[in-house]
Backbone as ProteinMPNN parsed JSONL, in Angstrom:
{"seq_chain_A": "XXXXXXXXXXXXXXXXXXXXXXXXXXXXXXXXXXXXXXXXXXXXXXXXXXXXXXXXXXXXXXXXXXXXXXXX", "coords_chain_A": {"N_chain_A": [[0.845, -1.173, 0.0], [1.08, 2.373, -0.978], [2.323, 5.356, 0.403], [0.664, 7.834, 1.653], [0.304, 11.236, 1.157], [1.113, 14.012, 2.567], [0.494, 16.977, 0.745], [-0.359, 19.256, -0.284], [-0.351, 22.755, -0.736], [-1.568, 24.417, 2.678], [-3.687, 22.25, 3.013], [-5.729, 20.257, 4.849], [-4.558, 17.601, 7.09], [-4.653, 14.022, 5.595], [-5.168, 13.606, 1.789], [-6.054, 11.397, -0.462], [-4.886, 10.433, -3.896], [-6.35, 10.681, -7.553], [-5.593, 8.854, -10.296], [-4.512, 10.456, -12.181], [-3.25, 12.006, -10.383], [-4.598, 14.519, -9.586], [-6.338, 15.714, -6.012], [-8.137, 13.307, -4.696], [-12.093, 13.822, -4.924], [-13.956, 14.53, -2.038], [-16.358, 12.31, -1.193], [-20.061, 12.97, -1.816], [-21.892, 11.614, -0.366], [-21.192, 12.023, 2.243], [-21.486, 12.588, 6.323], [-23.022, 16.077, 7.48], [-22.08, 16.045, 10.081], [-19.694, 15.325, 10.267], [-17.711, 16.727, 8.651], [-18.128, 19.039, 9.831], [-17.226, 18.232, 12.318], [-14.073, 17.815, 11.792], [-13.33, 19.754, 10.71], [-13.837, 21.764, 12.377], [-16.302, 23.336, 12.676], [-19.422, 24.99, 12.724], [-22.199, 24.387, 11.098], [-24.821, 24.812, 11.43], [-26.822, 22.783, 10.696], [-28.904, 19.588, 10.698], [-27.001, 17.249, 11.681], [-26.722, 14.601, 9.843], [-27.29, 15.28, 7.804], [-26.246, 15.11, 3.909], [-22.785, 15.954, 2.293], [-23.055, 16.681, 0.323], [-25.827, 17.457, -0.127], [-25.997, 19.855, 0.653], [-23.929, 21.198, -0.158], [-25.129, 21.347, -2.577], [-27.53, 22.464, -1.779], [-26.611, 25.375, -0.687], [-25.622, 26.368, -3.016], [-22.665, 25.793, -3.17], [-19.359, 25.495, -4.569], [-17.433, 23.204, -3.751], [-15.678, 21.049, -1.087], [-13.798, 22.918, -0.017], [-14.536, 25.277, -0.952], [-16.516, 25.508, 0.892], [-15.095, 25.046, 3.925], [-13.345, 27.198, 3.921], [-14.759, 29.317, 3.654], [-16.056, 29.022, 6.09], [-13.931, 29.523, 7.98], [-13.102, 30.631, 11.246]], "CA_chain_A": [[0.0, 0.0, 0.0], [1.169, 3.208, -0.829], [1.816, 6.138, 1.886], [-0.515, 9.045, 1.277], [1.152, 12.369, 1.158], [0.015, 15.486, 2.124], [1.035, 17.512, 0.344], [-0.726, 20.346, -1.009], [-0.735, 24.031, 0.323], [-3.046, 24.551, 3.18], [-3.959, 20.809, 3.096], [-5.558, 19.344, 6.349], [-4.666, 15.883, 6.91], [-4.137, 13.196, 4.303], [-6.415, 13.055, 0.84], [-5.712, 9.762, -1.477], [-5.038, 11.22, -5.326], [-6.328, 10.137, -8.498], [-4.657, 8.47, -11.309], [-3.68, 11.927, -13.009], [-2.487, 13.149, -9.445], [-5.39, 15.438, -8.587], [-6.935, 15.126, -5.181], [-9.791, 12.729, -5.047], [-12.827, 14.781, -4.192], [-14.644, 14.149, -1.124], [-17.854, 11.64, -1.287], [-20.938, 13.887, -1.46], [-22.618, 11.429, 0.732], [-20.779, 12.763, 3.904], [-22.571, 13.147, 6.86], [-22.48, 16.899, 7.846], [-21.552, 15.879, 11.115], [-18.283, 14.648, 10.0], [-17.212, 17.674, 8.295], [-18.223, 19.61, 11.33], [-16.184, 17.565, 13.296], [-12.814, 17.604, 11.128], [-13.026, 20.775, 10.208], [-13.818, 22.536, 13.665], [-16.911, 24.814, 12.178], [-20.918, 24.702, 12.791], [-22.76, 24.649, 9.866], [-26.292, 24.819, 11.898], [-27.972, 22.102, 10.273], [-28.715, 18.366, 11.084], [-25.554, 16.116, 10.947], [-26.949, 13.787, 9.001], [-27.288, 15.735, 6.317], [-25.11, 14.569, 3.573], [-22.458, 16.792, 1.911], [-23.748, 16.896, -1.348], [-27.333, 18.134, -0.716], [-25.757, 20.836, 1.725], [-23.466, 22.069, -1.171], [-26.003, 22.398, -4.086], [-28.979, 23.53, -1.593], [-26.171, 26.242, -0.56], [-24.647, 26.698, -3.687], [-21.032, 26.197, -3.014], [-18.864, 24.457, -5.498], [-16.379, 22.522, -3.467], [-15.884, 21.069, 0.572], [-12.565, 23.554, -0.244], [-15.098, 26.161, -0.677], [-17.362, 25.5, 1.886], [-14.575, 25.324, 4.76], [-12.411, 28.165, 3.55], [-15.971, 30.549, 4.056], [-16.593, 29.164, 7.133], [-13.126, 29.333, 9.096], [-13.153, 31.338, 12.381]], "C_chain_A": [[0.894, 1.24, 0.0], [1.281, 4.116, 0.265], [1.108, 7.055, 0.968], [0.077, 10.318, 1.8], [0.621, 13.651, 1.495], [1.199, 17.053, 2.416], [0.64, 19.042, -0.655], [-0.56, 21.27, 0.055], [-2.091, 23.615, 0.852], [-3.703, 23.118, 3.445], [-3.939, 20.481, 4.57], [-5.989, 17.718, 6.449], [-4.517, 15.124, 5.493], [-5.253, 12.848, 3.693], [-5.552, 12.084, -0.2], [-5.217, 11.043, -2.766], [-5.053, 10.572, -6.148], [-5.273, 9.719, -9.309], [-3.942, 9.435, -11.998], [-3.3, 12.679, -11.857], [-3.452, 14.305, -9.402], [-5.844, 14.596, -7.545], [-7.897, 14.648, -5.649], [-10.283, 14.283, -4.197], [-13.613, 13.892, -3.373], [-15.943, 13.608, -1.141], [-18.738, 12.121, -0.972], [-21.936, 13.272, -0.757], [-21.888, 11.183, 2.448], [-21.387, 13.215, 4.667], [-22.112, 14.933, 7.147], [-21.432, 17.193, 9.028], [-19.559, 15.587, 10.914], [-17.628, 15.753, 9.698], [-17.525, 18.83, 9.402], [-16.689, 19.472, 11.98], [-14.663, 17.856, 12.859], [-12.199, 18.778, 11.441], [-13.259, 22.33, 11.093], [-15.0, 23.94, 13.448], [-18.396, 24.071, 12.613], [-21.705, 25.166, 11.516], [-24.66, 24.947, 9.973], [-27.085, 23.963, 11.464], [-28.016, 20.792, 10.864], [-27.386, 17.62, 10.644], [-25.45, 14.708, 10.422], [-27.065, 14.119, 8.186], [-26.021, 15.713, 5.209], [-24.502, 16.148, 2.851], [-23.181, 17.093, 0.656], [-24.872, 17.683, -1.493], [-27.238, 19.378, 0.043], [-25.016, 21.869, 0.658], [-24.18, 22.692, -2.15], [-27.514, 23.396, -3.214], [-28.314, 24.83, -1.182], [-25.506, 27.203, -2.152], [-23.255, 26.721, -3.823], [-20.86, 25.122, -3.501], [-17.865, 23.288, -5.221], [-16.818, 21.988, -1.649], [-14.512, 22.403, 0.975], [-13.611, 24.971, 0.146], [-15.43, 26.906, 1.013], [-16.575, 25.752, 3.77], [-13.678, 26.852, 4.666], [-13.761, 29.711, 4.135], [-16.268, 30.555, 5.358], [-15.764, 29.313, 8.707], [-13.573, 30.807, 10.228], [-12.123, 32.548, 12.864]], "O_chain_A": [[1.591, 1.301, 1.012], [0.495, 3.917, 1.191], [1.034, 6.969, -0.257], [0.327, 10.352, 3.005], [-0.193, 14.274, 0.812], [1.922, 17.658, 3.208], [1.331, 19.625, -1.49], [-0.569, 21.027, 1.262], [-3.073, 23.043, 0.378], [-4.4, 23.153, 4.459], [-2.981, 20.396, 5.339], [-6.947, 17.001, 6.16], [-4.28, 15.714, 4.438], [-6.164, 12.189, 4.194], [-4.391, 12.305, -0.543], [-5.21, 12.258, -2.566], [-4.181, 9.703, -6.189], [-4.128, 10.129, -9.116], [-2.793, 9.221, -12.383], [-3.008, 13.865, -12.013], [-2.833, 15.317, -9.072], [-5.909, 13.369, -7.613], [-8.551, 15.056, -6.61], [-9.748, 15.161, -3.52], [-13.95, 12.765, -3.733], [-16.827, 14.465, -1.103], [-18.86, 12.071, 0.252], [-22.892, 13.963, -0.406], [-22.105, 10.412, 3.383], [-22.035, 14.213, 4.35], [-20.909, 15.174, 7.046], [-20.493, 17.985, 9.114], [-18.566, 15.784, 11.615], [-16.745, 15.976, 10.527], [-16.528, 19.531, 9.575], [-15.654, 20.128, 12.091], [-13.971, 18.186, 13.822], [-11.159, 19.014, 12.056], [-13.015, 23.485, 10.742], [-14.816, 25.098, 13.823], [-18.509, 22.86, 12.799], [-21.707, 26.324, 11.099], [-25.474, 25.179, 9.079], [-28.261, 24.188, 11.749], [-27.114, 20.65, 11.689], [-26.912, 17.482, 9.517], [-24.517, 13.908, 10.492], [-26.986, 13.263, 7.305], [-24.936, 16.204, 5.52], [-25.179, 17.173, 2.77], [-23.901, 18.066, 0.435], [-25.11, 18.411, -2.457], [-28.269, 20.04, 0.161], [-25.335, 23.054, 0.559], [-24.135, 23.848, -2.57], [-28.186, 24.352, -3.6], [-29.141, 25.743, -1.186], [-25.086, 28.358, -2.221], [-22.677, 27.563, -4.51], [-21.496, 24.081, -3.335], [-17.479, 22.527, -6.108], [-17.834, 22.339, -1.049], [-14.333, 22.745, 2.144], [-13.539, 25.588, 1.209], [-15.086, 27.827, 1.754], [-17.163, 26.363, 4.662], [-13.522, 27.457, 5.727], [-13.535, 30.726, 4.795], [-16.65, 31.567, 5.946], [-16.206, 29.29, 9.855], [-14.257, 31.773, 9.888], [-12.298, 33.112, 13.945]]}, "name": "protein", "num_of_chains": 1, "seq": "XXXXXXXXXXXXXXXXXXXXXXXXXXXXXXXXXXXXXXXXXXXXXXXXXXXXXXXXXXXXXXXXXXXXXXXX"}
């Protein structure tokens, strides 16, 4: 197995990377809770709510986005 590198600017913690060497992107059925949790922010909603339906009912194009708007 591979180690997992982390290695991008700004990068928290270790993301896998595709075959062409971009990061994977994060599975849009993530609970919110999780990304909460990681990422040290309150997003006010249920934490079951997955990422995916949190991004398009907000509009935001990324979880890159979405934490970067909401740091403290």
């Amino acid at each position: 197995m591979a180690k997992i590198k982390n290695d991008a600017p700004g990068m928290r913690g270790d993301r896998s990377r595709n075959d062409n060497g971009e990061l994977r992107q994060k599975r849009s059925d993530t609970h919110i809770g999780t990304i909460e949790q990681k990422y040290n922010i309150d997003l006010n909603v249920r934490s079951d709510m997955h990422l995916g339906a949190y991004l398009e009912k907000n509009d935001i194009a990324s979880l890159n986005d979405l934490v970067n708007n909401n740091k403290k």
